[in-house]
Each structure stands twice: as structure tokens, then as C-alpha cells.
C-alpha positions in Angstrom: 10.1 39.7 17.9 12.5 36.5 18.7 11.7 33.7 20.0 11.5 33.0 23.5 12.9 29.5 23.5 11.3 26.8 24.8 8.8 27.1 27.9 7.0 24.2 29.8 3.4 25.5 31.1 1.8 23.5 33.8 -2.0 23.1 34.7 -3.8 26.5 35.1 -1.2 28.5 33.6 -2.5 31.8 31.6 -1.3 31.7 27.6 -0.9 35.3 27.7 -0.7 37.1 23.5 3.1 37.7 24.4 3.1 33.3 25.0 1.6 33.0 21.6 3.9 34.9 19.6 6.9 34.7 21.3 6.9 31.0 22.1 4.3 29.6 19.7 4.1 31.8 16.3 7.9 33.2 16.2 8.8 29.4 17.0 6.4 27.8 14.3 7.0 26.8 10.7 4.7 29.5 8.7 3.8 28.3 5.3 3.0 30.9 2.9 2.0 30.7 -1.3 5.5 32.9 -1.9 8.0 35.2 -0.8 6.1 38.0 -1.3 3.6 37.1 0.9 6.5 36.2 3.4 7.7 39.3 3.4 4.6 40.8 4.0 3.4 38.8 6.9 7.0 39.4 8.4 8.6 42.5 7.1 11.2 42.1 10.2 12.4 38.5 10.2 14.2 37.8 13.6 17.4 35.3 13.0 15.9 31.7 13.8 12.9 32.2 12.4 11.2 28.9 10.0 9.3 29.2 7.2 7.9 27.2 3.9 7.1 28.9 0.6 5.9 27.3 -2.4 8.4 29.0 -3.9 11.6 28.5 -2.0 10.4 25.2 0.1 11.6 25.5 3.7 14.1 28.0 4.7 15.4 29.7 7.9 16.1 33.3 8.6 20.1 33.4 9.0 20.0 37.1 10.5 20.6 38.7 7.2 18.7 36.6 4.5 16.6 33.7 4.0 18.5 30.2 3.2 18.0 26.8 2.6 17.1 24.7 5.5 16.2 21.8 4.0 17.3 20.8 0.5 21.2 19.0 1.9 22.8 20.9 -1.0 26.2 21.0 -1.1 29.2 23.2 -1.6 32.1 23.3 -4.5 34.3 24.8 -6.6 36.3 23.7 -9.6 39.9 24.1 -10.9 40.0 26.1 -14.5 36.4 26.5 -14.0 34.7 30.0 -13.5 32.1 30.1 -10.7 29.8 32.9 -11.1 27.0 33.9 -8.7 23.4 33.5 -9.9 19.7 33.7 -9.3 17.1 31.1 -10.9 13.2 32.1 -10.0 14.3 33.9 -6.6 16.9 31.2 -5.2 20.2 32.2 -5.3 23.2 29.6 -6.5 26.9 29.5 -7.4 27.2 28.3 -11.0 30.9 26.0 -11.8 31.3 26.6 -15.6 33.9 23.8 -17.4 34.8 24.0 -20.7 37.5 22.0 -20.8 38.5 19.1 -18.8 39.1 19.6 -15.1 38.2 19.1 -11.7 35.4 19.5 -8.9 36.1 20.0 -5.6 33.4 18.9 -3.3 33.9 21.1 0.1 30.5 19.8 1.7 28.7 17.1 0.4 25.6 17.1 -0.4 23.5 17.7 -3.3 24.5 19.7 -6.9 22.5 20.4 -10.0 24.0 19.9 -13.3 23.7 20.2 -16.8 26.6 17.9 -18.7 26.4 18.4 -22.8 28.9 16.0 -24.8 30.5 16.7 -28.3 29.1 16.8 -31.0 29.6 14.0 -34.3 31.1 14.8 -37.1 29.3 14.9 -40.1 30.0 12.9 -43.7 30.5 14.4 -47.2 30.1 12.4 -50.8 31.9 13.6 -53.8 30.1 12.1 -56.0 26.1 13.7 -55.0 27.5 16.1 -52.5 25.4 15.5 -50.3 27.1 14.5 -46.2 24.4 13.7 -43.2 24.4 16.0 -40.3 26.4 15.2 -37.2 24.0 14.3 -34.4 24.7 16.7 -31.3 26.1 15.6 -28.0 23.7 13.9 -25.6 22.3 16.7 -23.1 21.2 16.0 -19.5 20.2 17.8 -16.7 19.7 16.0 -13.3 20.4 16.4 -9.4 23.4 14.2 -7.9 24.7 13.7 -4.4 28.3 13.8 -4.2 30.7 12.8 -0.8 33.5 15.4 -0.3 36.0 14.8 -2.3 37.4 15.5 -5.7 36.2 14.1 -9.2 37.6 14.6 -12.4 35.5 16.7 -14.6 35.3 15.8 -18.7 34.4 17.6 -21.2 33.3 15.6 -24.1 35.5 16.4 -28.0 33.9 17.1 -30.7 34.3 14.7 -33.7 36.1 15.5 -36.7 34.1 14.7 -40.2 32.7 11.2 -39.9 34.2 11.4 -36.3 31.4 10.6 -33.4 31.8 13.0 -30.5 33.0 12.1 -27.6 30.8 11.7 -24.0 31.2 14.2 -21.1 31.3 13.3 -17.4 31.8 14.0 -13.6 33.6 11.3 -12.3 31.8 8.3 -12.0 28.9 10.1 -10.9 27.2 11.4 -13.9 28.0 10.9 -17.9 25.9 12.0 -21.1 27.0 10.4 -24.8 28.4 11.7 -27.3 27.1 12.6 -31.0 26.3 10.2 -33.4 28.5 10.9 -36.8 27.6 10.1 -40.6 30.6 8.1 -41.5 29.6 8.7 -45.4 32.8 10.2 -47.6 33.4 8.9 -51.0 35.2 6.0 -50.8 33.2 4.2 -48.2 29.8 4.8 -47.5 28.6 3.5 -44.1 25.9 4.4 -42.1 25.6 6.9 -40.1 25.6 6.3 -36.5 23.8 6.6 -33.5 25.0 8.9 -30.5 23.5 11.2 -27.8 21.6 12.4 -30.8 22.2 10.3 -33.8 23.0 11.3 -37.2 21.7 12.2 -40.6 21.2 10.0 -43.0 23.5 10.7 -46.2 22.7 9.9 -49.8 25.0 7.2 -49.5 24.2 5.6 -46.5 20.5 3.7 -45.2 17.4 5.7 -46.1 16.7 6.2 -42.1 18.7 8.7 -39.8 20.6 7.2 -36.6 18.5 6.6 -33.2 19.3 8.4 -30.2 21.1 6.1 -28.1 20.4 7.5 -24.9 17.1 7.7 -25.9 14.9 11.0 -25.8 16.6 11.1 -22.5 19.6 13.1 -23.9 18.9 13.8 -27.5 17.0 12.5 -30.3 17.3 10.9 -34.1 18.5 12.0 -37.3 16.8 12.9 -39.8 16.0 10.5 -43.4 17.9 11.1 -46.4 15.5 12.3 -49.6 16.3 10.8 -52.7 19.9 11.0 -53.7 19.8 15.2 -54.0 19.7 16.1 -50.1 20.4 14.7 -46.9 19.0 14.3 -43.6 19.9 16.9 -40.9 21.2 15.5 -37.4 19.4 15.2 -34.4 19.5 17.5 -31.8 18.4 17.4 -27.7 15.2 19.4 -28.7 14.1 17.9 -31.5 14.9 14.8 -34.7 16.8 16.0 -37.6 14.7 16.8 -40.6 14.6 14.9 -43.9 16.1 16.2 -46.9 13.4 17.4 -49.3 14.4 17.8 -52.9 17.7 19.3 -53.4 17.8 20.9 -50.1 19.3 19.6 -46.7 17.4 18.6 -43.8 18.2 21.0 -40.9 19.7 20.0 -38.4 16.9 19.3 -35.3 16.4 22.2 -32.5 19.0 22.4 -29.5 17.8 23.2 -25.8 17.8 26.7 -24.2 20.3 26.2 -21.1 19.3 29.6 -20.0 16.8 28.3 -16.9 19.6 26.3 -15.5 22.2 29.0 -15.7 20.2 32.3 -15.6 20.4 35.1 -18.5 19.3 35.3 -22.2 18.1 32.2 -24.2 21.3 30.3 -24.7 21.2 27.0 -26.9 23.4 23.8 -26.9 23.4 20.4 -29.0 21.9 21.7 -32.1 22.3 18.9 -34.8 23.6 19.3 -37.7 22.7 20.5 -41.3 22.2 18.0 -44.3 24.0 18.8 -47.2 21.8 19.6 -50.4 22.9 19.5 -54.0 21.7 23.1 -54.4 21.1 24.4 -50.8 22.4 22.8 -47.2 20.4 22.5 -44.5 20.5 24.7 -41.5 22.4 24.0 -38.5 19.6 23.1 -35.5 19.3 26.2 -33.1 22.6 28.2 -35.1 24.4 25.9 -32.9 24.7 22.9 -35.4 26.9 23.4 -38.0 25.2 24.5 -41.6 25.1 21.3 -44.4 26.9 22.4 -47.6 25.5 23.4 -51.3 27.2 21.4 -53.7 30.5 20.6 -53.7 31.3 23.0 -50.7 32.5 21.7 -47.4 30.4 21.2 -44.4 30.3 23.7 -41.8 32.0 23.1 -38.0 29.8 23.3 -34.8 31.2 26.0 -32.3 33.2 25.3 -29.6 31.3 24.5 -26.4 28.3 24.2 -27.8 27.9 20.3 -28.1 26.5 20.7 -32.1 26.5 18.8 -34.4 29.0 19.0 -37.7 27.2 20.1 -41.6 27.1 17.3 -44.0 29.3 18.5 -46.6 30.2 18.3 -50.7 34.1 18.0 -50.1 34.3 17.2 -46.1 32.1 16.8 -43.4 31.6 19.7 -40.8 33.6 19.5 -37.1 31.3 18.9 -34.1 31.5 21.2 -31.3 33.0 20.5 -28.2 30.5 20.1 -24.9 30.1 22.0 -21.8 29.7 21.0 -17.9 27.1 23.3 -15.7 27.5 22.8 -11.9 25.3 24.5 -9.3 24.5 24.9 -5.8 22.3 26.6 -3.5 23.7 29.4 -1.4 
């Protein structure tokens, strides 16, 4: 039943069972372990109605469903940006979706989780031993921000070209990730490889040591070591450091990060580092998101678009990063 409203009893008054439940236990905040056990403890929700579940925190019943009372999220949407209704461990949200530069509109301000992923670096090539570091992928970072109504300009980080670092991705002023480190190695000047979100393999050419992270493990991680002057060192990815090249084979690239818990649907990775190139077989691309090092004389392979990997180290030239991705959401 609803709530009575509100009812002030004097001295002597009888609680009758119809006082307790229409002005104490239909007005109270019921806490139960999930919404299962909500539903089964009140199978006919009256609008008004308050209660917490571990699962949902504290929500109110609206008439029709159960929504967010508490959590101050707010409400947006985005220009060239498809919004797409989704459900994450029983809460429903609207999901923004930029993949290239753009805007969000902020309707209601309040609070929005996102998931920014930056370009990936470029990766290097060397005529000479054929063997190019890994690009490092685009930093990755997932956090909650408040944002006032308003509109803020939405970028989506490049991806570099060979020996190119990748460039950051942002929402406003609000919220940035970096972009990935590139190896900078080609045959005419061997330099090395540099740090990014995820930094760089190292290249025959270059330092013995992969590139840090400069965001630290925060948004990606380092690339991996370069092993003797046959192979080199995969890029770092958000999951995981680039691998060393071992013998005449290419260090993969290190592991990307599933985005699928933030957005809902199959396993999905992004920022996958790049493949070190080998003198007989490249390394793998981290997560088949980074792009594949070469074998030989071949060129690198390029990172996918929107996927924030890393480019292959190549024989000939060095691999194109991927470009990065924005993930906005909300509660609804």
C-alpha cells in the first residue's frame, strides 16, 4: 500500500498494524542484500517508496521502475556521438560513444563515468637489422567526474605515424589521458624510444630498456627491452609492459584492457601495444589491437582505428598507431 504521509500521534494514542505499515514501513528506507530480495519483499512497489540495495545503493520507486535517488548523476548527450542505451550489473545507463572529435552537452549537471583512450605511437623500423620497437598504446583511464551544464569540447587523441607519438584525448578541461609513447628508431637516426601513456619498445638501435609509462601504471605501462641486435621490444600496453625480444623474434606487444564492463557486451579490448620487429618473426600486436612487429625487411603493421594501439616495429617502416576512443555514461 502507499504511504499515508506524515501523522503526529499524541500521548495514549493506539499504533494500530495499518499505522505501522502505512506510516512507518511504506515510509521507511528498507535495506536489502539485492534486488532480488527487493522484489521479493515488495513485489508491488507503490510510487514513493525508499529503498537501499547493495546492489543498486539507494533508489526510489518512480511509479514504474526503480531509479537513482542518490548518486547526483547527470544527464548528456553529444554531437556526432552515438548514445546507445545500456545495462552494467542491473543499473541501467545511456552510453555517449566519440570517435572523433566533438562535443558534450551537459543538460543536468552532475556526475558521468568515463573511459578516455588516447592514440597510439608510432612504432620505428631499421634497415639495416630490421628490427623497429613497438609503439606504446594510448594512456587508458577510467574515472567518475562532475561536470556543470554546459558544453565541453570532446577530443579524440590521433594516432602517430611511424616514429610519431600519439596524441592525448580529453573532455574539456575536465579529464585528459596521454598519448603513446613512439620508437623514434629508422635508419638514419636512431633515437630512443619514447615514453607515453604506455611507452615504447625498445629497438635494436636505440637504449637496451623500453620507455616508462609516463602516466604511470595509472594509464598504461612500459615497453618492453630490446634482445640483442636480432629482435626488439614490443610496446607497452594499459594491461600489461611490452615483452622483450628474445632471439630473433619480436617482443609482443603488452596486453590491452577489456572495455566491455564499462560499456556492456562481449570482451572488447583497447591500447594494445605494439609488436617488436624480429629478424625472422615479429612480435604480436598486445590484445590483436596492437599492430603486429615485422619479419625482416617487411613493414610494421598499423594499429586499428579507435582502438588506442600501438604501431609494429617494422624492417622498412614503422606501423601507424590507432586512433583513441571517448566512453561517456550516465545513470538513467
Amino acid at each position: 500500500m502507499a504511504g499515508l504521509g506524515r501523522k503526529t500521534f499524541s500521548p495514549g494514542d493506539v499504533l494500530t498494524s495499518s499505522d505501522v505499515q502505512g506510516y512507518l514501513m511504506d515510509q521507511s528506507v528498507m535495506v536489502f542484500a539485492g534486488t532480488a530480495a527487493r522484489t521479493s519483499a515488495i513485489p508491488s512497489p507503490s510510487a514513493g517508496m525508499v529503498a537501499y540495495s547493495t546492489a543498486t545503493s539507494l533508489q526510489v520507486y518512480n511509479g514504474s521502475a526503480w531509479v537513482d535517488a542518490s548518486t547526483g548523476y547527470g544527464s548528456a548527450s553529444g554531437t556526432a556521438a552515438s548514445s546507445t542505451a545500456i545495462t552494467v550489473s542491473t543499473v541501467n545507463y545511456t552510453l555517449l560513444t566519440f570517435t572523433a572529435d566533438s562535443n558534450l552537452v551537459v543538460g543536468k549537471a552532475g556526475l558521468f563515468d568515463v573511459l578516455l583512450v588516447a592514440g597510439g605511437g608510432g612504432a620505428g623500423f631499421e634497415s639495416g637489422s630490421f628490427c623497429g620497437g613497438g609503439g606504446g598504446a594510448g594512456g587508458l583511464l577510467q574515472t567518475t567526474i562532475y561536470a556543470a551544464a554546459g558544453t565541453y569540447a570532446v577530443t579524440v587523441g590521433a594516432g602517430g605515424a611511424g616514429q610519431v607519438e600519439g596524441l592525448g584525448s580529453q573532455i574539456g578541461s575536465l579529464v585528459s589521458c596521454a598519448g603513446g609513447g613512439a620508437n623514434r628508431q629508422t635508419s638514419a637516426a636512431n633515437e630512443p624510444a619514447t615514453p607515453g601513456g604506455s611507452g615504447a619498445g625498445a629497438g635494436v638501435g636505440t637504449s637496451t630498456t623500453g620507455a616508462v609509462a609516463i602516466a604511470g601504471s595509472a594509464q598504461g605501462n612500459a615497453g618492453g627491452n630490446k634482445g640483442l641486435s636480432t629482435s626488439a621490444g614490443g610496446g607497452g600496453g594499459k594491461g600489461a609492459v611490452g615483452a622483450a625480444g628474445s632471439g630473433t623474434t619480436g617482443g609482443a606487444g603488452g596486453a590491452g584492457f577489456d572495455v566491455s564492463a564499462f560499456i556492456s557486451g562481449a570482451a572488447l579490448f583497447k591500447a594494445g601495444g605494439g609488436g617488436g620487429a624480429g629478424s625472422v618473426t615479429g612480435g604480436a600486436g598486445g590484445s590483436s589491437v596492437g599492430g603486429a612487429g615485422s619479419a625482416g625487411s617487411n613493414p610494421g603493421g598499423n594499429a586499428a582505428a579507435n582502438t588506442g594501439g600501438g604501431g609494429g616495429g617494422g624492417g622498412t617502416s614503422g606501423g601507424t598507431g590507432g586512433s583513441g576512443i571517448v566512453y561517456v555514461r550516465f545513470k538513467v
